[in-house]
N, C-alpha and C positions, 0 to 999 in steps of 0.2 A: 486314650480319649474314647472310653464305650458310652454309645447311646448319642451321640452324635451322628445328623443326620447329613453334615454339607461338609463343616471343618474337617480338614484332611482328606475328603473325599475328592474322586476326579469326578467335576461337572461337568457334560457333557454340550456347549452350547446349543441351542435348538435348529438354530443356523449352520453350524457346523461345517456339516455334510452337503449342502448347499454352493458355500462358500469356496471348497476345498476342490469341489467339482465343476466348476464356474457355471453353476445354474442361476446366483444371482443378480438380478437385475438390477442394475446401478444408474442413475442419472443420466450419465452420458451414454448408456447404451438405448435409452427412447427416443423416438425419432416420430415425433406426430406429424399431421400435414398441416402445410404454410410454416413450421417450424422456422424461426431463425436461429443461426449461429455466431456466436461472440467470439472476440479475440480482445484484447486491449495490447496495442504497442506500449513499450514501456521504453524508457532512457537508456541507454548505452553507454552516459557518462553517468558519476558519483555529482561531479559538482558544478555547475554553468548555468547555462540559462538561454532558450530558446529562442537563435536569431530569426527563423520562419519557419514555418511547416507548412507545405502544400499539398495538400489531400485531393487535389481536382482530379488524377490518374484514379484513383482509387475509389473515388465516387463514381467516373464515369466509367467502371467497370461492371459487364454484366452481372448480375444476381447480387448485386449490394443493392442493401438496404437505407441502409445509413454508415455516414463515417462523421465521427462527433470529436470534435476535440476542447482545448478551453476556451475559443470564440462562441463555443456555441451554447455553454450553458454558464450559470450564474457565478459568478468569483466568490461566493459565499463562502467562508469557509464552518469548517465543522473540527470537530475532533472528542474525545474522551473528556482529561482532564484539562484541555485548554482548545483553545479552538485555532491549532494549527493546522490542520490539514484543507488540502484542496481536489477536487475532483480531478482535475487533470494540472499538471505541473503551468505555470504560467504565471511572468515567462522563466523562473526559476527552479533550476532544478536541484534539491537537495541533497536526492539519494540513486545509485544504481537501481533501476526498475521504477523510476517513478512514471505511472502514466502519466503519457504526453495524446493519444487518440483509444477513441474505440468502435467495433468495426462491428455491423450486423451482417451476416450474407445467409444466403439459402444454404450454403454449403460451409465445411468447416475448411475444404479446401479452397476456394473463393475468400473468407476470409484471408486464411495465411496468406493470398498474392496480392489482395487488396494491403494487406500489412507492408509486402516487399515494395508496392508501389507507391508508397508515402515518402517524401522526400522532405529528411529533417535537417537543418543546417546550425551546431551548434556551438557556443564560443563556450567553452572549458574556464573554467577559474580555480583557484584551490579550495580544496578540503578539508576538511579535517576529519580524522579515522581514529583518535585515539581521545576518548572522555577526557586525561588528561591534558591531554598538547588543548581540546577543545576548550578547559575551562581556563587558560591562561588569559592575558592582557594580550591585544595586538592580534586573537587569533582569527579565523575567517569568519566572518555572521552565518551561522545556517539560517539564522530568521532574525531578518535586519528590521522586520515590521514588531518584533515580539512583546513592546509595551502595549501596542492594542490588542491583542488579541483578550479575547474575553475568557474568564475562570468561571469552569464549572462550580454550582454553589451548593449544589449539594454530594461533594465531597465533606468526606468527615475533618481531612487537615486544608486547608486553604493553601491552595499551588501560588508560590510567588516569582511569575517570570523576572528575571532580571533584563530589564533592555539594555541592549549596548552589548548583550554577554553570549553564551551559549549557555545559560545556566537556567532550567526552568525550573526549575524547585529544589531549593535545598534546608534540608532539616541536621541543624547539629544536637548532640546529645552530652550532657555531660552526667558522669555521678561519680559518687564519690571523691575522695583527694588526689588527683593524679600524680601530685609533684610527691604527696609521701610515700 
């Protein structure tokens, strides 16, 4: 390969040598004044749904800011190709790490105690953990609301939730003669 100027050649990043000597400056090592700091608690459980959460310790601890969970913003939901998703779990919870609060404090330490001080009490139901076992008849609803939910329209194939299922879109394919 003569007269090539990159292919097969060792490039050198420009960063490199930066990177390697931890001279670069990343997001979380800026620290401006009046800065706050985020945490978001997340769920403990895969599958349930939250009997109360009481956030009063946590609010009324020094140097928060705020502690928000889903009484305090809109049950709107959003999502990609369908609009399942919710800002904070409420009151069900469908997956391990679903946020359930989120915490601002001066400190990133103040956050994490404002996090231990939140007292969540949750009742467990089952789950389902296997695409199969989930598209069966009889199996748990991840999303028992899932005929309202709204379909993005401008996808190219049209997602067709199944209510009643765990099935949000399925596309079959056939060609040619199988059985010859």
């Amino acid at each position: 390969m003569t007269g090539l100027r990159i292919i097969g050649q060792h490039v050198s990043r420009k960063d490199g040598r930066d990177i390697v000597t931890g001279n670069v400056v990343y997001g979380p090592d800026i620290s401006l004044p009046g800065m706050l700091y985020g945490k978001v608690l997340r769920s403990t459980i895969a599958s349930g749904r939250v009997v109360r959460i009481d956030v009063s310790r946590a609010r009324a601890l020094a140097g928060i800011a705020a502690v928000i969970t889903a009484a305090d913003v809109p049950s709107t939901r959003f999502g990609y190709a369908i609009t399942d998703e919710q800002i904070f779990a409420s009151p069900k919870i469908r997956y391990a790490g679903e946020p359930l609060a989120a915490i601002a404090a001066v400190d990133a330490n103040t956050a994490d105690e404002a996090a231990r001080l939140i007292e969540i009490e949750y009742e467990e139901t089952p789950g389902v953990f296997d695409p199969l076992d989930a598209m069966k008849d009889g199996a748990p609803l991840v999303h028992e609301e899932m005929g309202s939910y709204k379909v993005n329209p401008l996808l190219t194939r049209t997602w067709n939730p199944s209510p009643g299922t765990n099935i949000v879109h399925r596309i079959e394919y056939a060609r040619g003669e199988v059985e010859r």
